[in-house]
PDB file of the backbone (N, CA, C, O) and the ligand in Angstrom, with CONECT records:
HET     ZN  A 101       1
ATOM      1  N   UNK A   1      -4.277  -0.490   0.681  1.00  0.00           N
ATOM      2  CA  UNK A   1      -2.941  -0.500   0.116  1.00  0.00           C
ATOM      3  C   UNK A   1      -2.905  -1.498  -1.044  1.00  0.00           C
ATOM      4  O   UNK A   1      -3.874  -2.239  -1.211  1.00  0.00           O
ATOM      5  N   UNK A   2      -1.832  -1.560  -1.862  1.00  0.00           N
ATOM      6  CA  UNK A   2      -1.914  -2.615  -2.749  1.00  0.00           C
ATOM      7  C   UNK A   2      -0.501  -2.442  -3.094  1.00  0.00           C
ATOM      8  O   UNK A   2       0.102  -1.378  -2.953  1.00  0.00           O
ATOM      9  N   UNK A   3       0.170  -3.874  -3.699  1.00  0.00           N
ATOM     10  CA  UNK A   3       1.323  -4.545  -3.533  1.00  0.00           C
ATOM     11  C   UNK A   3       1.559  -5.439  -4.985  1.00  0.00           C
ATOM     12  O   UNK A   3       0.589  -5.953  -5.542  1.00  0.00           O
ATOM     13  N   UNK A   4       2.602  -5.535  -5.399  1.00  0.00           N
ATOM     14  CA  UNK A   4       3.555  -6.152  -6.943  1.00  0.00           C
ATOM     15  C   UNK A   4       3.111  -7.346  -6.526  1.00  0.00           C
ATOM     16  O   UNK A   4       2.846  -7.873  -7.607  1.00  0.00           O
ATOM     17  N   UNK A   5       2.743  -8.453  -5.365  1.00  0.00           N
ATOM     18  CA  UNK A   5       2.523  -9.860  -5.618  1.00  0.00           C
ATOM     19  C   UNK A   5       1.721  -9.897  -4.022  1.00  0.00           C
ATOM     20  O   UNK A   5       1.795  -9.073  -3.110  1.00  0.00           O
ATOM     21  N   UNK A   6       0.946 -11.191  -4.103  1.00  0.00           N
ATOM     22  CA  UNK A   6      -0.368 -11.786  -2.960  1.00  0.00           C
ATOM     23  C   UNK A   6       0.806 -13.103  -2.992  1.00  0.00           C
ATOM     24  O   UNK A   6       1.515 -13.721  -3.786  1.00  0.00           O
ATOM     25  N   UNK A   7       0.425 -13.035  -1.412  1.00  0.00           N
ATOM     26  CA  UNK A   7       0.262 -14.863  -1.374  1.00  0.00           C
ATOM     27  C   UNK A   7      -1.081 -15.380   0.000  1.00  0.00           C
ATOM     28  O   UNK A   7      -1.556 -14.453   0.656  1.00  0.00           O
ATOM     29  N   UNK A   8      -1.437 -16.447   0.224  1.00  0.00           N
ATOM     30  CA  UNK A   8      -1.796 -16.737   1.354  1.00  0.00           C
ATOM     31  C   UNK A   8      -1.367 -17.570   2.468  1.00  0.00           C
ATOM     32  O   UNK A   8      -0.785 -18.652   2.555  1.00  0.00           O
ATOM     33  N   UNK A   9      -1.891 -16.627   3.387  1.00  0.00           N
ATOM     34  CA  UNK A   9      -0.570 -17.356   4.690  1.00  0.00           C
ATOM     35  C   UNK A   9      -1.913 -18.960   5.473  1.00  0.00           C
ATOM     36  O   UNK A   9      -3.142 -19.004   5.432  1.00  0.00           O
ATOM     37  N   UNK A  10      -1.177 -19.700   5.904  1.00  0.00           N
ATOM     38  CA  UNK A  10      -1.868 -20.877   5.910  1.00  0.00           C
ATOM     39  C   UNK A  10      -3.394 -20.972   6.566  1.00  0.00           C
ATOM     40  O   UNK A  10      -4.102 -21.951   6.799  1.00  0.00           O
ATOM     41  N   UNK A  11      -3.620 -19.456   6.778  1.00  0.00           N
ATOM     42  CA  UNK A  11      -4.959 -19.033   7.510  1.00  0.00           C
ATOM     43  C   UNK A  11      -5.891 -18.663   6.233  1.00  0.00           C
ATOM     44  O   UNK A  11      -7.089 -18.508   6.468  1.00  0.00           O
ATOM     45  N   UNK A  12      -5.538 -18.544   5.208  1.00  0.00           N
ATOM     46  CA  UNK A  12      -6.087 -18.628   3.585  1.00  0.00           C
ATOM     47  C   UNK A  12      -6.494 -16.890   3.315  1.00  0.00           C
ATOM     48  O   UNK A  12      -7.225 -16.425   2.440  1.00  0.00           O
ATOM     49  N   UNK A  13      -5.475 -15.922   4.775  1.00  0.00           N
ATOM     50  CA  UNK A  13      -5.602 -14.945   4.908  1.00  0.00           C
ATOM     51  C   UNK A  13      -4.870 -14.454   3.469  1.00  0.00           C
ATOM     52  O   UNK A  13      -3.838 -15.092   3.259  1.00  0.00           O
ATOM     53  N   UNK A  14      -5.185 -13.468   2.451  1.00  0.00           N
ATOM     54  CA  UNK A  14      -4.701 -12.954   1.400  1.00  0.00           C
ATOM     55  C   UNK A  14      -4.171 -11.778   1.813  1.00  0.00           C
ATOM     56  O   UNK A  14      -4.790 -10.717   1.897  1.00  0.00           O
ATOM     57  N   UNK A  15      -2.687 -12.009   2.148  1.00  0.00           N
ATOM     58  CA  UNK A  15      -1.777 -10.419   2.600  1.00  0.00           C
ATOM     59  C   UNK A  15      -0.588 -10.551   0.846  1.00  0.00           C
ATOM     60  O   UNK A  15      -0.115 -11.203  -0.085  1.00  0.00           O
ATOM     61  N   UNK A  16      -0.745  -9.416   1.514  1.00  0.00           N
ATOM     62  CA  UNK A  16       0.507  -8.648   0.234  1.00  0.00           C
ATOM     63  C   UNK A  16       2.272  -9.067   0.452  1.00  0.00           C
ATOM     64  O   UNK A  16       2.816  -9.560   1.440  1.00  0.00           O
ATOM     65  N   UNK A  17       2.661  -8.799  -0.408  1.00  0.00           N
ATOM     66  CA  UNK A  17       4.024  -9.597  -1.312  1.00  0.00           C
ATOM     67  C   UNK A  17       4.568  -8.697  -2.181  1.00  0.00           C
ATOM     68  O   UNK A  17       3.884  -8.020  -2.948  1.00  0.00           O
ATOM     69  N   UNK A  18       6.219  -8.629  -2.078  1.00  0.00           N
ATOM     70  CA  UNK A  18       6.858  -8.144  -2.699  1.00  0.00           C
ATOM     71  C   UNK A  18       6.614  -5.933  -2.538  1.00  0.00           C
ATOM     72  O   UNK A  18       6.350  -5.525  -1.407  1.00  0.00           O
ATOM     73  N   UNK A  19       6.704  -5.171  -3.361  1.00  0.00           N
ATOM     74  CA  UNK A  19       6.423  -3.835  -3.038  1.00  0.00           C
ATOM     75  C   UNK A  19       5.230  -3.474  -2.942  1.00  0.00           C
ATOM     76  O   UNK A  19       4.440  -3.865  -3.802  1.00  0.00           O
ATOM     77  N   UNK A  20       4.796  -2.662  -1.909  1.00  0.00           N
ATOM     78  CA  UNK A  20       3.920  -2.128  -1.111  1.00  0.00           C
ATOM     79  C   UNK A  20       3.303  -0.999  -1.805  1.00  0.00           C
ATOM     80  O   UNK A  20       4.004  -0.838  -2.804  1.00  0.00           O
ATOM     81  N   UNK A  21       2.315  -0.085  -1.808  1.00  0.00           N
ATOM     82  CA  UNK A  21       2.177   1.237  -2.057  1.00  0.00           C
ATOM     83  C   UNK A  21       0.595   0.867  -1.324  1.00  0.00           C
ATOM     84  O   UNK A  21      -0.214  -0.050  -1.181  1.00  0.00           O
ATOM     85  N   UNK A  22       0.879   2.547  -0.943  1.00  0.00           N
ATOM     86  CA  UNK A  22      -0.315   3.289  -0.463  1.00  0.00           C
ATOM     87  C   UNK A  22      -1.377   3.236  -1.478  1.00  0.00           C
ATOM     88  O   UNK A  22      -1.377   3.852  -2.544  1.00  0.00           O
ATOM     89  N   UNK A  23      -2.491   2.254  -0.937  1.00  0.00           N
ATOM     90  CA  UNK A  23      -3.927   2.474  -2.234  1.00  0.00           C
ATOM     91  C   UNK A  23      -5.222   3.198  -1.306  1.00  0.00           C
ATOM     92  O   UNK A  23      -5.621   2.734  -0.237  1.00  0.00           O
ATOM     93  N   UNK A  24      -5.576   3.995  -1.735  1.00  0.00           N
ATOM     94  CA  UNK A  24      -6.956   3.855  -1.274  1.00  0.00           C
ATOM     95  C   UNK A  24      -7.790   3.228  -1.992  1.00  0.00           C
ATOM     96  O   UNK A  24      -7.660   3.187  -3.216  1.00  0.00           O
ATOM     97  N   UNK A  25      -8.983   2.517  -1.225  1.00  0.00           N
ATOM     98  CA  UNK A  25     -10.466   2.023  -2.212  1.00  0.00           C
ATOM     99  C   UNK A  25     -11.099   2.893  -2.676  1.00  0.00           C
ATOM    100  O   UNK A  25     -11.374   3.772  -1.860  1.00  0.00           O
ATOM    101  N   UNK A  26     -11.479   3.048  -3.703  1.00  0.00           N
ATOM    102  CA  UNK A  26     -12.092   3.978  -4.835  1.00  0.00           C
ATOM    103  C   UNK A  26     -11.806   4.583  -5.804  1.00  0.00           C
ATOM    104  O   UNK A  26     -12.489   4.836  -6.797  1.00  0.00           O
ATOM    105  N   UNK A  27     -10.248   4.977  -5.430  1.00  0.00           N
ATOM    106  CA  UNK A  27      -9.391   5.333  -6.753  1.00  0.00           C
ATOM    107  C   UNK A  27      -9.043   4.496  -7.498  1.00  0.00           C
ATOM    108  O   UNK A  27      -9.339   3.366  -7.108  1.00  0.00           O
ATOM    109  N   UNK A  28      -8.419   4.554  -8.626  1.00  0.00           N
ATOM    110  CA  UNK A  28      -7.620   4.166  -9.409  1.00  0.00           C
ATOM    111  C   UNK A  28      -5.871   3.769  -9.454  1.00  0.00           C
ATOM    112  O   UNK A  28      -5.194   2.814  -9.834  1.00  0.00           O
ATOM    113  N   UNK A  29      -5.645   5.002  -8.877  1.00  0.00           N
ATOM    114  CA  UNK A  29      -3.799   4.754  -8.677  1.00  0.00           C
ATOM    115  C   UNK A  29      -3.445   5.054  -7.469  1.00  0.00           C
ATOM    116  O   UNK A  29      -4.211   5.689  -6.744  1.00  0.00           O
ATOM    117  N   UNK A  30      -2.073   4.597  -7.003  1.00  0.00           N
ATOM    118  CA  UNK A  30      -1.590   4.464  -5.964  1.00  0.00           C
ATOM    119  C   UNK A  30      -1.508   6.247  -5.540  1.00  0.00           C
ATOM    120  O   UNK A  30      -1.801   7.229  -6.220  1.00  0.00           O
ATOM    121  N   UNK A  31      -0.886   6.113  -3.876  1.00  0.00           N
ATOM    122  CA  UNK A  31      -0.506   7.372  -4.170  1.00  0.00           C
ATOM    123  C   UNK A  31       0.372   8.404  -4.669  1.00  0.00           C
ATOM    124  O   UNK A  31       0.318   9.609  -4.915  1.00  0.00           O
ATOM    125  N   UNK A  32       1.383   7.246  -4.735  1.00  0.00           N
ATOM    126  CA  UNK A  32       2.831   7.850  -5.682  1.00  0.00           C
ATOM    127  C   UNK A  32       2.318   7.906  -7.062  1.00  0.00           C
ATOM    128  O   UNK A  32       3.183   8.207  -7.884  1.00  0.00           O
ATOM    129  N   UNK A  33       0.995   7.669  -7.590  1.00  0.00           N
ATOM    130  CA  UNK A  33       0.464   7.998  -8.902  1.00  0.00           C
ATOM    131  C   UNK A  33       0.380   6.604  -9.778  1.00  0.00           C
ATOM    132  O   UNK A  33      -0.486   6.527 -10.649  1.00  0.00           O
ATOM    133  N   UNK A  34       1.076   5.753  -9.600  1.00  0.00           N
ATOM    134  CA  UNK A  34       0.816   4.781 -10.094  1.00  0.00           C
ATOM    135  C   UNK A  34      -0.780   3.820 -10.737  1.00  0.00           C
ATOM    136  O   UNK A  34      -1.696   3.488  -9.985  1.00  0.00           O
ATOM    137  N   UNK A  35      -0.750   3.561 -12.138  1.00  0.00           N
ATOM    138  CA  UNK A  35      -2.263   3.129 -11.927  1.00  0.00           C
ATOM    139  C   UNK A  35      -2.195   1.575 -11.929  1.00  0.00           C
ATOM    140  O   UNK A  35      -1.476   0.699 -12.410  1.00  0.00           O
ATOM    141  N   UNK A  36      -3.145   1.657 -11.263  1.00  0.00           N
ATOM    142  CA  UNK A  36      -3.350   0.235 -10.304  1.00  0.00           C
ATOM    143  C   UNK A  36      -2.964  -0.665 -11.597  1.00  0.00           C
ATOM    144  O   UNK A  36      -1.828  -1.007 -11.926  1.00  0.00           O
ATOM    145  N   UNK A  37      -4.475  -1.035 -12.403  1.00  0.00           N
ATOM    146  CA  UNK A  37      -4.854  -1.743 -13.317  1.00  0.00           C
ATOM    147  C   UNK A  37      -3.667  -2.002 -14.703  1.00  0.00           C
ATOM    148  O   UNK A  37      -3.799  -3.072 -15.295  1.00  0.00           O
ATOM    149  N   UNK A  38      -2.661  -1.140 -15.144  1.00  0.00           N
ATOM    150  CA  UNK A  38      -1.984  -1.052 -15.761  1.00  0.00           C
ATOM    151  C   UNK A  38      -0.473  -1.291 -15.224  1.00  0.00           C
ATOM    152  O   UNK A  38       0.529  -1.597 -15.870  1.00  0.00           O
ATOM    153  N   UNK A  39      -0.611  -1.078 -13.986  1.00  0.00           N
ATOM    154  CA  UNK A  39       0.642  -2.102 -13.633  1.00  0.00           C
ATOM    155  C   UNK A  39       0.613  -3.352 -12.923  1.00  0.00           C
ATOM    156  O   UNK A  39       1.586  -3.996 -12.530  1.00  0.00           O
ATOM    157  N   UNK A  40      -0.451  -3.591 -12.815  1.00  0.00           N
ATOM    158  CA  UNK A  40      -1.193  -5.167 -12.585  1.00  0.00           C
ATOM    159  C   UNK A  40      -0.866  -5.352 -11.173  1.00  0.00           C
ATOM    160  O   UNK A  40      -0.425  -6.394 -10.688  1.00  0.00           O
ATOM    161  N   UNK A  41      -1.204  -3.876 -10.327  1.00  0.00           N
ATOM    162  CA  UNK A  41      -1.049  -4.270  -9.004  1.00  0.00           C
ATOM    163  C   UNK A  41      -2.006  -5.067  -8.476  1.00  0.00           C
ATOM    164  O   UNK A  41      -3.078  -5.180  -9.070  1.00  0.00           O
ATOM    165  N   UNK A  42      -1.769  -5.731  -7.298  1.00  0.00           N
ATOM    166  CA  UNK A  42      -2.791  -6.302  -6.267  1.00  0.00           C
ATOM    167  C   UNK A  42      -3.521  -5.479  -5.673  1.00  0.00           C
ATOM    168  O   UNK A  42      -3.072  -4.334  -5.619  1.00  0.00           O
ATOM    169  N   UNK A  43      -4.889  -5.744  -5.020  1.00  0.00           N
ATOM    170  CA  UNK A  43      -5.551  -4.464  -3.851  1.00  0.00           C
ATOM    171  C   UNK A  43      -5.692  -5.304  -2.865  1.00  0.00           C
ATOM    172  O   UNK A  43      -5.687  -6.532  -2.954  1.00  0.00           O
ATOM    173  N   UNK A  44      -5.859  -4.456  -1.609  1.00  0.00           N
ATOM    174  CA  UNK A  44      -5.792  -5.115  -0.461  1.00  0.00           C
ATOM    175  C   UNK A  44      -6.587  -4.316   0.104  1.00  0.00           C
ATOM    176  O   UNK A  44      -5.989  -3.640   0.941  1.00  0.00           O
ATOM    177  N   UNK A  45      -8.186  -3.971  -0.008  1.00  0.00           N
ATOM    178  CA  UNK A  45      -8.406  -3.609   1.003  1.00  0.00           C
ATOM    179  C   UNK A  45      -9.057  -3.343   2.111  1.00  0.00           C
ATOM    180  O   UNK A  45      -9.804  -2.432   2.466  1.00  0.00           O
ATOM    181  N   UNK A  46      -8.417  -4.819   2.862  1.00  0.00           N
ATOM    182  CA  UNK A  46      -8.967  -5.239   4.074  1.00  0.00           C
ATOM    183  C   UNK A  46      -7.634  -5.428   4.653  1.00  0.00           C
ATOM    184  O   UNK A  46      -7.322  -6.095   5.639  1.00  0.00           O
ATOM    185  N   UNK A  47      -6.780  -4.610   3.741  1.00  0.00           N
ATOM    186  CA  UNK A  47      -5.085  -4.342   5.100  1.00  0.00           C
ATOM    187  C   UNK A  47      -4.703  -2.504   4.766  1.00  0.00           C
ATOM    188  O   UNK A  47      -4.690  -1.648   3.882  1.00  0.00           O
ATOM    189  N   UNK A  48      -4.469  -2.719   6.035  1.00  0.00           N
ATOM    190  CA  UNK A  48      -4.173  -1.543   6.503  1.00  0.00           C
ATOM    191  C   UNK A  48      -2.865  -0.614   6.006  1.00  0.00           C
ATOM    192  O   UNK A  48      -2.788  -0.113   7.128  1.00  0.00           O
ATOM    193  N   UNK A  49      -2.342  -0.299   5.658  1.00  0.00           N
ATOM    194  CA  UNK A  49      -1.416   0.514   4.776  1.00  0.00           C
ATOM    195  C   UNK A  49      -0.236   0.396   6.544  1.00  0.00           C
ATOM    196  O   UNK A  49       0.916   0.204   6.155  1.00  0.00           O
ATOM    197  N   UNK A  50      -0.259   0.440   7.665  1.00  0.00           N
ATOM    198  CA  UNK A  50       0.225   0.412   8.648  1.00  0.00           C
ATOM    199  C   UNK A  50       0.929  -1.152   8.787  1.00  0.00           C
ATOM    200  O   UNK A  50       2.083  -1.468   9.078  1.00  0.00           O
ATOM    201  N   UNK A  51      -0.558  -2.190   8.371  1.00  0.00           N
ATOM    202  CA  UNK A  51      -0.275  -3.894   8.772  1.00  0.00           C
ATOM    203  C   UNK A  51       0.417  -4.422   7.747  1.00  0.00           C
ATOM    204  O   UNK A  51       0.506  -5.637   7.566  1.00  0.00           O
ATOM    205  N   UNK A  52       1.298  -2.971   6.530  1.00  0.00           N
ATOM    206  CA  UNK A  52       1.962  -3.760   5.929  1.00  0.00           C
ATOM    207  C   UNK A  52       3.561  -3.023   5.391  1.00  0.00           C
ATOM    208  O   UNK A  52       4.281  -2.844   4.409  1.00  0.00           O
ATOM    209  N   UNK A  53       3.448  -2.812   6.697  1.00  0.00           N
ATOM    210  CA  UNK A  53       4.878  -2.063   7.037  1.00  0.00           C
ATOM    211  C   UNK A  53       6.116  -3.365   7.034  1.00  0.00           C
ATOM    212  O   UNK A  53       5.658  -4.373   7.572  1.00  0.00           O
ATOM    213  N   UNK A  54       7.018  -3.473   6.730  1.00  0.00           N
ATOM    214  CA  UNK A  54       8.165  -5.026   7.152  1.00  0.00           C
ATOM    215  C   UNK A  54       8.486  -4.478   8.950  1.00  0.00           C
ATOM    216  O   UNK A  54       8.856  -5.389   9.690  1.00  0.00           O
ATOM    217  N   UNK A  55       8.388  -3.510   9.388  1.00  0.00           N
ATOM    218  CA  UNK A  55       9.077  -3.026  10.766  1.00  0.00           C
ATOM    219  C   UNK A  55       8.478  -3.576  11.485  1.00  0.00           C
ATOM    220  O   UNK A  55       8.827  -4.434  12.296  1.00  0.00           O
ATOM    221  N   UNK A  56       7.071  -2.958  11.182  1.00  0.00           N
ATOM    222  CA  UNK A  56       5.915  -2.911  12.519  1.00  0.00           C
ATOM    223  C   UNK A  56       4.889  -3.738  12.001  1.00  0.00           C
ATOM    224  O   UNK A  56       4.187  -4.377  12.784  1.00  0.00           O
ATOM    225  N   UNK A  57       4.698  -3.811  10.661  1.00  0.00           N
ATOM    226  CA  UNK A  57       3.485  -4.549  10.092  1.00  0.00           C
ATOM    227  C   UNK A  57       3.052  -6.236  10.607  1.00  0.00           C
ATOM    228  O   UNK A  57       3.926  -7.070  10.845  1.00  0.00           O
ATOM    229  N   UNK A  58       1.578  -6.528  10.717  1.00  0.00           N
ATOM    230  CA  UNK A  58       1.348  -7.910  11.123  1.00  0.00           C
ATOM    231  C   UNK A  58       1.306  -8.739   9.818  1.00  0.00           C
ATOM    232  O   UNK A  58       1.566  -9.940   9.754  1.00  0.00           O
ATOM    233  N   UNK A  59       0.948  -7.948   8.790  1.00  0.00           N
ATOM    234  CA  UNK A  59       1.020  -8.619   7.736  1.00  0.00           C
ATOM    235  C   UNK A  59       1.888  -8.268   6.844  1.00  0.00           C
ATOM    236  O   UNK A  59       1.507  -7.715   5.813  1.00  0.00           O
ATOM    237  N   UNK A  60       2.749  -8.436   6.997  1.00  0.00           N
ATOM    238  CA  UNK A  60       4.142  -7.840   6.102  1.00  0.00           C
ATOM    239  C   UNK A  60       5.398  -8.905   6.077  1.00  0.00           C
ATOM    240  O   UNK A  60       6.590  -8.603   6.135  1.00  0.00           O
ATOM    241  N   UNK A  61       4.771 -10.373   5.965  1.00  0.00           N
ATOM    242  CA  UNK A  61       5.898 -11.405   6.410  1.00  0.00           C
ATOM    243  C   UNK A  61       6.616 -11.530   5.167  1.00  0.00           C
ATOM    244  O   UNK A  61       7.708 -12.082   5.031  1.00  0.00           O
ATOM    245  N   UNK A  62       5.737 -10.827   4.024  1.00  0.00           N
ATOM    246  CA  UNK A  62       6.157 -11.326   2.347  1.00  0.00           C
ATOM    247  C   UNK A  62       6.690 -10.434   1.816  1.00  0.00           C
ATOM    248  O   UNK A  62       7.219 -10.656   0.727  1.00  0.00           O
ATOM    249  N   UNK A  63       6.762  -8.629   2.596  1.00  0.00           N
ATOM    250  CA  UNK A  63       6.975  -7.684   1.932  1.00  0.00           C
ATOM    251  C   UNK A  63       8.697  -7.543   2.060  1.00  0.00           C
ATOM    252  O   UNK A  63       9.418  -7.826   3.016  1.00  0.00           O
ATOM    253  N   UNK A  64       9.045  -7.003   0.734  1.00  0.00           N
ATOM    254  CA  UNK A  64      10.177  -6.817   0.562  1.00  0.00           C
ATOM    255  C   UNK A  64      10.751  -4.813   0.268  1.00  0.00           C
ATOM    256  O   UNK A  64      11.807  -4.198   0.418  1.00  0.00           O
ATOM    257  N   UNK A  65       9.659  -4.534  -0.094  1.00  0.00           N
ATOM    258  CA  UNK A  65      10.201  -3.258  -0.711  1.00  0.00           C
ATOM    259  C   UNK A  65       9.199  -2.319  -0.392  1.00  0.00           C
ATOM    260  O   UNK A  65       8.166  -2.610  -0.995  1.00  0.00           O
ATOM    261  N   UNK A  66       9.061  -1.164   0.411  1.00  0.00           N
ATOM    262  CA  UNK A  66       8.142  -0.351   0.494  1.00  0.00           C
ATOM    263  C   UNK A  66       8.006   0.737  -0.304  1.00  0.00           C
ATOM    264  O   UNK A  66       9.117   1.250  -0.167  1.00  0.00           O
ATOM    265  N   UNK A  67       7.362   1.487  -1.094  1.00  0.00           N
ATOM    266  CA  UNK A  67       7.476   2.537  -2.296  1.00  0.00           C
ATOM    267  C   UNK A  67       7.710   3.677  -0.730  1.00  0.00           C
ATOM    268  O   UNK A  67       7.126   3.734   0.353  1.00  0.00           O
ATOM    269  N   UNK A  68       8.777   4.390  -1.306  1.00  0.00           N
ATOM    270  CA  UNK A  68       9.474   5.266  -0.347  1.00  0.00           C
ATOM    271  C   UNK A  68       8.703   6.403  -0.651  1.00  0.00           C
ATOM    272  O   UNK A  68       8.351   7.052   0.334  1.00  0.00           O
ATOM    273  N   UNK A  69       8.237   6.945  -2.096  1.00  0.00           N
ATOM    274  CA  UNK A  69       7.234   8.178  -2.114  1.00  0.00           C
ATOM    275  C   UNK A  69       5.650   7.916  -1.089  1.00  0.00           C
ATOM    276  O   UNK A  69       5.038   8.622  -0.288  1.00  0.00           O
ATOM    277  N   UNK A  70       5.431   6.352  -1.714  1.00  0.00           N
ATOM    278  CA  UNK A  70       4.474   6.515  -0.635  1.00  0.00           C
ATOM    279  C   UNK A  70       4.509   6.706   0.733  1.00  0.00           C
ATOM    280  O   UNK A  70       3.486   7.200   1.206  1.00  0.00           O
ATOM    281  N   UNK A  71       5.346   6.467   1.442  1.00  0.00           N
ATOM    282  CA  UNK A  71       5.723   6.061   2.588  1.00  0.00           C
ATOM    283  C   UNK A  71       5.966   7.587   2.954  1.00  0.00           C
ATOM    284  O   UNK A  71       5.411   8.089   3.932  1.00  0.00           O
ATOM    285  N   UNK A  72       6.869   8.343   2.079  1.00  0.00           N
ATOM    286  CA  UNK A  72       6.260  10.037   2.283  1.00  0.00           C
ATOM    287  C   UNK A  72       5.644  10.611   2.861  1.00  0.00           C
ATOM    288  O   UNK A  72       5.697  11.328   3.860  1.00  0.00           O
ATOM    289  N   UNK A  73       4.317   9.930   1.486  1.00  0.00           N
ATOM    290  CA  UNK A  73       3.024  10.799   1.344  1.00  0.00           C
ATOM    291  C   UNK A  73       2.114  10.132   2.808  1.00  0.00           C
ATOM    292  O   UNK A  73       1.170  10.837   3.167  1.00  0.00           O
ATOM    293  N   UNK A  74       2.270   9.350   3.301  1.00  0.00           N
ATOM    294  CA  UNK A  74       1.581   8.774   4.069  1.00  0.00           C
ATOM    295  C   UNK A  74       2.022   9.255   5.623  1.00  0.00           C
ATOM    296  O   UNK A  74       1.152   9.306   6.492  1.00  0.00           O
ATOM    297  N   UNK A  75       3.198   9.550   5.876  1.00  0.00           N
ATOM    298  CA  UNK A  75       3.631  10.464   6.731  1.00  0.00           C
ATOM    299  C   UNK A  75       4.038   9.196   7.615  1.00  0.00           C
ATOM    300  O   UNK A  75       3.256   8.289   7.898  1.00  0.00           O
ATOM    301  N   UNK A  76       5.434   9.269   8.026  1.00  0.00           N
ATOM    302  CA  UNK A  76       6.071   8.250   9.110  1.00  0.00           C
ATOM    303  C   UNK A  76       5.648   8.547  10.481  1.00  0.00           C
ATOM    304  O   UNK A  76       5.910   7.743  11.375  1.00  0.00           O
ATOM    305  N   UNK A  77       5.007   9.650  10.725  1.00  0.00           N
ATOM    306  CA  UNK A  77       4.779   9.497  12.264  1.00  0.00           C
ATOM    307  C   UNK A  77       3.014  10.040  12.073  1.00  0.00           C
ATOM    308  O   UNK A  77       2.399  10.747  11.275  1.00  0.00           O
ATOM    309  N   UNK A  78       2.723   9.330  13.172  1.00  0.00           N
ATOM    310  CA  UNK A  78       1.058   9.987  13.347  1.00  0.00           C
ATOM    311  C   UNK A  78       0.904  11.266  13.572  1.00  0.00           C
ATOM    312  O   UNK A  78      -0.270  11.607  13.434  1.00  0.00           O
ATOM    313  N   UNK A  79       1.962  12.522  14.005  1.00  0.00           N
ATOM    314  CA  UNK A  79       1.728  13.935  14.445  1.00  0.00           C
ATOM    315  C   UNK A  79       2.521  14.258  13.100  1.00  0.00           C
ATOM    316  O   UNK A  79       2.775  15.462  13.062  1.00  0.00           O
ATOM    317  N   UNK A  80       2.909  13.692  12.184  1.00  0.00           N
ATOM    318  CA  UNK A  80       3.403  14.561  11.176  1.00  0.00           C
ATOM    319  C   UNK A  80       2.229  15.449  10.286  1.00  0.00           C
ATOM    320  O   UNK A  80       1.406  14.857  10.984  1.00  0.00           O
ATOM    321  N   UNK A  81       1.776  15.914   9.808  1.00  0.00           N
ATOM    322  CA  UNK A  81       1.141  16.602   8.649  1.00  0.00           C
ATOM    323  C   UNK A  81       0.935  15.855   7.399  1.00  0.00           C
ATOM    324  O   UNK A  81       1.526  15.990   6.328  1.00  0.00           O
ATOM    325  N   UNK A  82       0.197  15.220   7.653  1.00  0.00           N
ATOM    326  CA  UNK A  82       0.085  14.124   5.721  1.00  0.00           C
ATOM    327  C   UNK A  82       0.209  15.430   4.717  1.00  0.00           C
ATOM    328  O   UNK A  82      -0.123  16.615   4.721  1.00  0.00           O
ATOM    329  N   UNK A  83       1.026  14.305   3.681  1.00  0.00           N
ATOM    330  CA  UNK A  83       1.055  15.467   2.850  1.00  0.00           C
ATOM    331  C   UNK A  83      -0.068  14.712   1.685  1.00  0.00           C
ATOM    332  O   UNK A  83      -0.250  13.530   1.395  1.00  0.00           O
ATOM    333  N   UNK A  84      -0.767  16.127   1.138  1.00  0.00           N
ATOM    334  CA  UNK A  84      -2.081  15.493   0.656  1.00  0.00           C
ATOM    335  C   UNK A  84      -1.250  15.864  -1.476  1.00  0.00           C
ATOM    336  O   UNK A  84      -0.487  16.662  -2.021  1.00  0.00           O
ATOM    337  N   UNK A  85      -1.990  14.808  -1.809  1.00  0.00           N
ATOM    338  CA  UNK A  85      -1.776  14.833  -3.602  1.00  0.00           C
ATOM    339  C   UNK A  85      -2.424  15.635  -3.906  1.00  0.00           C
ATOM    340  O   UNK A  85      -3.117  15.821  -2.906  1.00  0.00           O
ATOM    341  N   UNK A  86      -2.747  16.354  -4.689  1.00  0.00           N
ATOM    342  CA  UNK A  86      -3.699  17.370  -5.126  1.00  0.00           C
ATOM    343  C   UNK A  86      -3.885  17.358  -6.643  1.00  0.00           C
ATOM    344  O   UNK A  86      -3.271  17.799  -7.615  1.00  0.00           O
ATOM    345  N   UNK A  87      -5.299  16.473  -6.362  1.00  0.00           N
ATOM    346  CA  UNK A  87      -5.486  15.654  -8.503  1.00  0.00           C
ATOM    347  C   UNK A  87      -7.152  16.309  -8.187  1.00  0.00           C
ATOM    348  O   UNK A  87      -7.746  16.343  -7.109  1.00  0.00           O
ATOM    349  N   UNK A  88      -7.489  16.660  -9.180  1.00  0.00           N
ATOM    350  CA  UNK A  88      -8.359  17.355 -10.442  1.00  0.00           C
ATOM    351  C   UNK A  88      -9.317  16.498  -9.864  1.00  0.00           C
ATOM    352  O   UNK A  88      -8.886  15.396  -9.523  1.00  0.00           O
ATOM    353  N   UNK A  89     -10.379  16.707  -9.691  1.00  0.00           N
ATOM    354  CA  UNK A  89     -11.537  15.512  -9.080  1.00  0.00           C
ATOM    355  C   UNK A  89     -12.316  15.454 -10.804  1.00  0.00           C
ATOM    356  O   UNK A  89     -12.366  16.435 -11.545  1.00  0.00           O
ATOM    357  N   UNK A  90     -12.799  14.225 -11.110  1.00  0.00           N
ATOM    358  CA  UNK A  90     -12.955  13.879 -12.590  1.00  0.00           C
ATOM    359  C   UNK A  90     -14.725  14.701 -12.475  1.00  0.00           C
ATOM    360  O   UNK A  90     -15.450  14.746 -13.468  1.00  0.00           O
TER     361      UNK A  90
HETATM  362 ZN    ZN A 101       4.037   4.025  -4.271  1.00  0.00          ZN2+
END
């Protein structure tokens, strides 16, 4: 996942801050399409797109805003049907 701001919590653990979005490692942009590098997001990923929920998340003490497309695309329940992006493989 990756997030608008980092901080570290006094465990020098680096969790995410401020809005959230769905990243995978390897791409480029979020999944609401966003590109990482050009909107100077953070990456995170050694957190879980789940551990940074504000509800349920363990690491979500900083998050304020969750991107609601992602949150979509990522599907709110585990038996829902992800809904998949469908981009042009380069
Ligand atoms: Zn998003």
């Amino acid at each position: 996942m990756a997030a608008t701001d980092s901080w570290r919590d006094p465990d020098g653990f680096r969790a995410p801050a401020g809005e959230v979005h769905a990243w995978t490692p390897g791409t480029n942009q979020t999944l609401c399409g966003i590109p990482i590098k050009k909107a100077g997001l953070h990456r995170f990923s050694h957190v879980e797109w789940a551990d940074a929920q504000p509800a349920t998340g363990r690491d979500a003490d900083r998050v304020t805003r969750v991107c609601h497309r992602c949150a979509a695309a990522t599907g709110r329940r585990r038996d829902d049907k992800p809904w998949r992006r469908v981009d042009p493989r380069p």
